[in-house]
Backbone as JSON Lines, residues from 0, in Angstrom:
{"i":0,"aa":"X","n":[10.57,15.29,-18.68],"ca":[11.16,14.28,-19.54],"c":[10.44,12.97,-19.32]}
{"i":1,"aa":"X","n":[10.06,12.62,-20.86],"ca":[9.17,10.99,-20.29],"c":[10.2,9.65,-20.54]}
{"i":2,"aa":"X","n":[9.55,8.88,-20.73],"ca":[10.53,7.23,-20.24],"c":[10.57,7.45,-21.86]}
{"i":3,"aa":"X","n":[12.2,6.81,-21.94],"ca":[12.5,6.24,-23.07],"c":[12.56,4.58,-23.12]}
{"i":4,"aa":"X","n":[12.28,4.15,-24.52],"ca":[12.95,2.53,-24.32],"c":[13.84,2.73,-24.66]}
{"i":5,"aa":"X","n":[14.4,3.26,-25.41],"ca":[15.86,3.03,-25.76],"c":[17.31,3.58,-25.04]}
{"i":6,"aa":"X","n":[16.66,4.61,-23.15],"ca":[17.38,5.26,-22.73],"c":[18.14,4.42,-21.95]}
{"i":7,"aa":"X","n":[19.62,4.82,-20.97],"ca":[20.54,3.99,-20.78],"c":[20.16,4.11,-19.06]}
{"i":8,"aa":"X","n":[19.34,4.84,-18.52],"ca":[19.01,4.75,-16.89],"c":[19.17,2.95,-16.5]}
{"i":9,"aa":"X","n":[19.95,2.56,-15.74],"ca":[19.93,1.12,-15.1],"c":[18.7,1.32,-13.83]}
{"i":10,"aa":"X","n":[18.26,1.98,-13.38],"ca":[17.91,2.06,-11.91],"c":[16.75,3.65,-12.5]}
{"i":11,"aa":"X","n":[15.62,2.96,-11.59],"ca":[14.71,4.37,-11.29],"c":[14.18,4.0,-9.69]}
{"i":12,"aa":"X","n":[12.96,5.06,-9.17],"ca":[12.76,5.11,-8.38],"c":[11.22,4.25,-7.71]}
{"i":13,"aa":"X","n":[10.79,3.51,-6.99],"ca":[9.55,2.92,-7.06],"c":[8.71,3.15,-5.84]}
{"i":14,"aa":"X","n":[9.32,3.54,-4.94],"ca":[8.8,4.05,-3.29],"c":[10.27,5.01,-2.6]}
{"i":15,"aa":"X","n":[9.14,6.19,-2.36],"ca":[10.04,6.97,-0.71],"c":[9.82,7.12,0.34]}
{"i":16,"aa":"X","n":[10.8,7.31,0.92],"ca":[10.87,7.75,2.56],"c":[11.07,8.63,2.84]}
{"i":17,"aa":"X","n":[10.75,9.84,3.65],"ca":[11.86,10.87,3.98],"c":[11.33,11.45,5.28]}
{"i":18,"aa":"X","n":[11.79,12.24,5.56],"ca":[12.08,12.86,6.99],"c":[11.45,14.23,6.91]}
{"i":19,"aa":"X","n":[10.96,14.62,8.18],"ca":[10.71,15.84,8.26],"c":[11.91,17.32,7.12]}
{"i":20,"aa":"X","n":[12.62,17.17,7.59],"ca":[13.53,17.62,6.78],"c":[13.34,18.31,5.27]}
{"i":21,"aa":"X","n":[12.69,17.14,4.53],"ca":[12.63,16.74,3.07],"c":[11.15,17.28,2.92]}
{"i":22,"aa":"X","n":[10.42,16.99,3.29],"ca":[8.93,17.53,3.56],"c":[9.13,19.42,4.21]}
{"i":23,"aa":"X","n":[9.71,19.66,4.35],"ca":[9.6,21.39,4.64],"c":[10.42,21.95,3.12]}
{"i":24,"aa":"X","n":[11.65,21.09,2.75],"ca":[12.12,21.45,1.72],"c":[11.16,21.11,0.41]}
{"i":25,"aa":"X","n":[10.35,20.42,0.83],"ca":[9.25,19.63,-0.53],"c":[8.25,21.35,-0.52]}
{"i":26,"aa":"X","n":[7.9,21.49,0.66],"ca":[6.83,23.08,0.86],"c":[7.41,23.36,0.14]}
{"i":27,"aa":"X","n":[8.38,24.42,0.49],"ca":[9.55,25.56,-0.35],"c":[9.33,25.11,-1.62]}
{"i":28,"aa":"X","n":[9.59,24.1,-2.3],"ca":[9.96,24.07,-3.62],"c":[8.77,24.03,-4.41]}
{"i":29,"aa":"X","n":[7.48,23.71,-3.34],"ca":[5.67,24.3,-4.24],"c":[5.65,25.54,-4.31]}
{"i":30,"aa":"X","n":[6.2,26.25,-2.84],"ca":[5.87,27.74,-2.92],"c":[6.06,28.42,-4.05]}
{"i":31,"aa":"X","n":[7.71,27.93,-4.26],"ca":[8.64,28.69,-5.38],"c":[7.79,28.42,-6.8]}
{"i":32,"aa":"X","n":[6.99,27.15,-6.8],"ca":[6.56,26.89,-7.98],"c":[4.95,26.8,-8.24]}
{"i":33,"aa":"X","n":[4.33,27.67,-7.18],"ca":[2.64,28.03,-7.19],"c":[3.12,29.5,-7.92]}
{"i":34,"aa":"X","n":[4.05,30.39,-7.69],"ca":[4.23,31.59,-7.92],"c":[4.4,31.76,-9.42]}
{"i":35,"aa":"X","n":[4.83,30.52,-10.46],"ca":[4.38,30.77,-11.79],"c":[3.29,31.08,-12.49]}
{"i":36,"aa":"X","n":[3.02,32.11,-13.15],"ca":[1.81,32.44,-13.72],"c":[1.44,31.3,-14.72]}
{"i":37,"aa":"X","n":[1.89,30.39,-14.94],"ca":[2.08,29.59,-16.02],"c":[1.77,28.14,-15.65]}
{"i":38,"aa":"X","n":[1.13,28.2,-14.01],"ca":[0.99,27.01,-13.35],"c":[0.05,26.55,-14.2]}
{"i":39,"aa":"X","n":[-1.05,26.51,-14.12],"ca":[-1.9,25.9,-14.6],"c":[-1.34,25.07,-16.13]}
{"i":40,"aa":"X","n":[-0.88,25.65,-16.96],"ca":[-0.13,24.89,-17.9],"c":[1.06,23.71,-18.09]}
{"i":41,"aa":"X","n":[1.34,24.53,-17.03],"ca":[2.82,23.21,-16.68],"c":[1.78,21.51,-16.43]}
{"i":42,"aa":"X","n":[2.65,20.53,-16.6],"ca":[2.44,19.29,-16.21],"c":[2.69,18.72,-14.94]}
{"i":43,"aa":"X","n":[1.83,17.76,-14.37],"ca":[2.62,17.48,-13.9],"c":[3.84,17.76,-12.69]}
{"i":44,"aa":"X","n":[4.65,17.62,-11.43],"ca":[5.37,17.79,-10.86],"c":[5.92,16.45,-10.55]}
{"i":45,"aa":"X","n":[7.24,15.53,-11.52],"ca":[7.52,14.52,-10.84],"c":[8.48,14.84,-9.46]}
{"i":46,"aa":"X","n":[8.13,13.58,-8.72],"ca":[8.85,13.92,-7.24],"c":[10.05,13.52,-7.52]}
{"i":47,"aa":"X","n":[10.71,12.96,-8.88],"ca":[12.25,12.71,-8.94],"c":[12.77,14.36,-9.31]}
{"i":48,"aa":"X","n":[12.33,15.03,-9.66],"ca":[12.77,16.4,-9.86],"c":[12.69,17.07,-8.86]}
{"i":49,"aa":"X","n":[12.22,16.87,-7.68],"ca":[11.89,17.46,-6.26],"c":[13.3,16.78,-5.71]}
{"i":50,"aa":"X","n":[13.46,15.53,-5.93],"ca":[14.27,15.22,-5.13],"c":[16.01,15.19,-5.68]}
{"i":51,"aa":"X","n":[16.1,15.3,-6.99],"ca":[17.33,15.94,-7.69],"c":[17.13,17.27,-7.12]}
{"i":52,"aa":"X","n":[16.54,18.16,-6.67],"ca":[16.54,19.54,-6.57],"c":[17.25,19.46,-5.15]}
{"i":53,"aa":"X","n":[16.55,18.88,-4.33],"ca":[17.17,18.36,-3.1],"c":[18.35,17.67,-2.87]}
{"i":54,"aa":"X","n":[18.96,17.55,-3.59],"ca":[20.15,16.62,-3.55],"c":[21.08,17.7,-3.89]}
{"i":55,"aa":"X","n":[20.68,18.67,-5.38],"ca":[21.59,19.47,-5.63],"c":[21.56,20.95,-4.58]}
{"i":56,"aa":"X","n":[20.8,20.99,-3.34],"ca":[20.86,21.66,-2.35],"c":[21.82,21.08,-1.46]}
{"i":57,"aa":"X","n":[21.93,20.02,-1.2],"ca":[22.79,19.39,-0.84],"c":[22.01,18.01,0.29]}
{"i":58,"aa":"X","n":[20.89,18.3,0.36],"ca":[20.14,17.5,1.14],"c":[20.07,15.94,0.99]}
{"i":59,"aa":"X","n":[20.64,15.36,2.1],"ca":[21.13,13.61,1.56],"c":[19.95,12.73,1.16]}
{"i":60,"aa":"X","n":[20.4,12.06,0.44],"ca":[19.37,10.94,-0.24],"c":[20.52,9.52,-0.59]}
{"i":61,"aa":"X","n":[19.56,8.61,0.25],"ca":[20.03,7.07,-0.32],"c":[19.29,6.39,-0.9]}
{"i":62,"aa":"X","n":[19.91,5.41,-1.34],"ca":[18.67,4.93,-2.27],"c":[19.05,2.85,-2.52]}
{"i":63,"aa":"X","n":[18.65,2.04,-2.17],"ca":[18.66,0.58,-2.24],"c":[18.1,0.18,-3.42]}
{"i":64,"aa":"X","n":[19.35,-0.54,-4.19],"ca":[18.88,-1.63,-5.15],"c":[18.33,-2.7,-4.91]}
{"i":65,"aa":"X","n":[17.36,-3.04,-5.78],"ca":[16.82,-4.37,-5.6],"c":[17.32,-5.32,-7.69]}
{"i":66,"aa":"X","n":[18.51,-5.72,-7.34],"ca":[18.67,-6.12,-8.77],"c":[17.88,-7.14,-9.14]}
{"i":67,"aa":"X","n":[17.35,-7.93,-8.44],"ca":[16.32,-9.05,-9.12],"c":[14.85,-8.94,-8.44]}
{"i":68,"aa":"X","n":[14.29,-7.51,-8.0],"ca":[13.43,-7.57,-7.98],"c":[12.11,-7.17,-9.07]}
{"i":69,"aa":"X","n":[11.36,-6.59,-8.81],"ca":[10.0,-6.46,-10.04],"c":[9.38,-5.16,-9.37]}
{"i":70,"aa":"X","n":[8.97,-4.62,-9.89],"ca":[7.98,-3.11,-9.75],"c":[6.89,-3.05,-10.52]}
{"i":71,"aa":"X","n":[5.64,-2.96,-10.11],"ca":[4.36,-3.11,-10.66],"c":[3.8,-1.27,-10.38]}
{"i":72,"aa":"X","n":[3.23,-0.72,-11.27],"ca":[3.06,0.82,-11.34],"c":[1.08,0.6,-10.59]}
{"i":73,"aa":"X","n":[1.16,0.7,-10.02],"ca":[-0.23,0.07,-9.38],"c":[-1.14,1.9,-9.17]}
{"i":74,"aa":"X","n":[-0.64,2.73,-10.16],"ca":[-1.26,3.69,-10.48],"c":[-1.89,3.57,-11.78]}
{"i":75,"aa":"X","n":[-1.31,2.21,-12.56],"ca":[-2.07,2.55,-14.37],"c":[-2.77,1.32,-13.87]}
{"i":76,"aa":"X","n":[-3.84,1.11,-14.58],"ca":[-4.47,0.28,-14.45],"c":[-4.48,-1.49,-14.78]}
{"i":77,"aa":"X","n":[-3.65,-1.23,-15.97],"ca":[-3.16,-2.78,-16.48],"c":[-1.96,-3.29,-15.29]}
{"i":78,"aa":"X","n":[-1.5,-2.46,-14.64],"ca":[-0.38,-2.96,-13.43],"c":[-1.68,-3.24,-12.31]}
{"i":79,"aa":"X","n":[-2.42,-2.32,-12.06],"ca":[-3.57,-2.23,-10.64],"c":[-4.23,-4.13,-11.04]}
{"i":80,"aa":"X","n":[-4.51,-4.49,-12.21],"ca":[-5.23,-5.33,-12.65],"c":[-4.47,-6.46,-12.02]}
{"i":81,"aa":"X","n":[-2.51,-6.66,-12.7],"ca":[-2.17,-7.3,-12.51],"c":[-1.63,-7.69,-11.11]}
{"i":82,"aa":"X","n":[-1.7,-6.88,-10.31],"ca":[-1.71,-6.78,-8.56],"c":[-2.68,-7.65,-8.29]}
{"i":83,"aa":"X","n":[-3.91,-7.37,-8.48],"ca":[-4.82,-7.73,-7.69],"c":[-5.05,-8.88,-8.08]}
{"i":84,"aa":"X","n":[-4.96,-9.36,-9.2],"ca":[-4.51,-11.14,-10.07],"c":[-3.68,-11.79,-9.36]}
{"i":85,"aa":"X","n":[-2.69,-11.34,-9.01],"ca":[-1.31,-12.06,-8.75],"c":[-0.95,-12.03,-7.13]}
{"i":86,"aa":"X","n":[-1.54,-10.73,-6.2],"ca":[-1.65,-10.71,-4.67],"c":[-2.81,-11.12,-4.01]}
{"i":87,"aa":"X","n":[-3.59,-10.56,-5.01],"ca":[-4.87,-10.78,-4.21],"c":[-5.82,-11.94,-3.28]}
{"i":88,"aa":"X","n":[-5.2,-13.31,-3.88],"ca":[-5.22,-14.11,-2.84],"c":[-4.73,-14.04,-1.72]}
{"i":89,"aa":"X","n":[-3.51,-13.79,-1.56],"ca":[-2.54,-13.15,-0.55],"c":[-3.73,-12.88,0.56]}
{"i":90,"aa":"X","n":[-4.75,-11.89,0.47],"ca":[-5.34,-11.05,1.29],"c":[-6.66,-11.69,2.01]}
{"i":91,"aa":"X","n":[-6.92,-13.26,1.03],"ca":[-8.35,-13.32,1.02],"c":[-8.64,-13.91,2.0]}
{"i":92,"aa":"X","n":[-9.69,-14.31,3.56],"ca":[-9.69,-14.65,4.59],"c":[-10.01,-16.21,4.5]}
């Protein structure tokens, strides 16, 4: 499922943490899903579907709001651009 604008989500996800725990259950849930003949076609594996899968196993997850903060996707490039515009002094000696 991709991003809507017009969808009603208040809150998504922007960085994780997890524990040994979550990482053996993360294996398992490639294993289960290298075994599709159909891999190569599928898209994609978002880790919010790894981790709804995990939750509905019962495996705990918390999660901290930041209501007035900002999230920059510093995987597309017009966000990578605007990082390095806007931090990049930050870094410079």
């Amino acid at each position: 499922m991709g991003f809507r604008e017009d969808g009603d989500l208040r809150f998504m996800w922007g960085i994780a943490v997890w524990k040994p725990e979550f990482t053996e259950f993360l294996h398992e849930y490639l294993i289960e899903i290298k075994q599709d003949e159909n891999l190569p076609l599928l898209p994609e594996i978002p880790i919010g579907n790894v981790i709804q899968s995990a939750i509905n196993k019962g495996l705990r997850v918390e999660a901290e709001a930041f209501a007035n903060g900002s999230y920059l996707d510093i995987g597309t490039p017009d966000d990578l651009i605007k990082a390095v515009r806007g931090f990049g002094e930050d870094f410079e000696s």
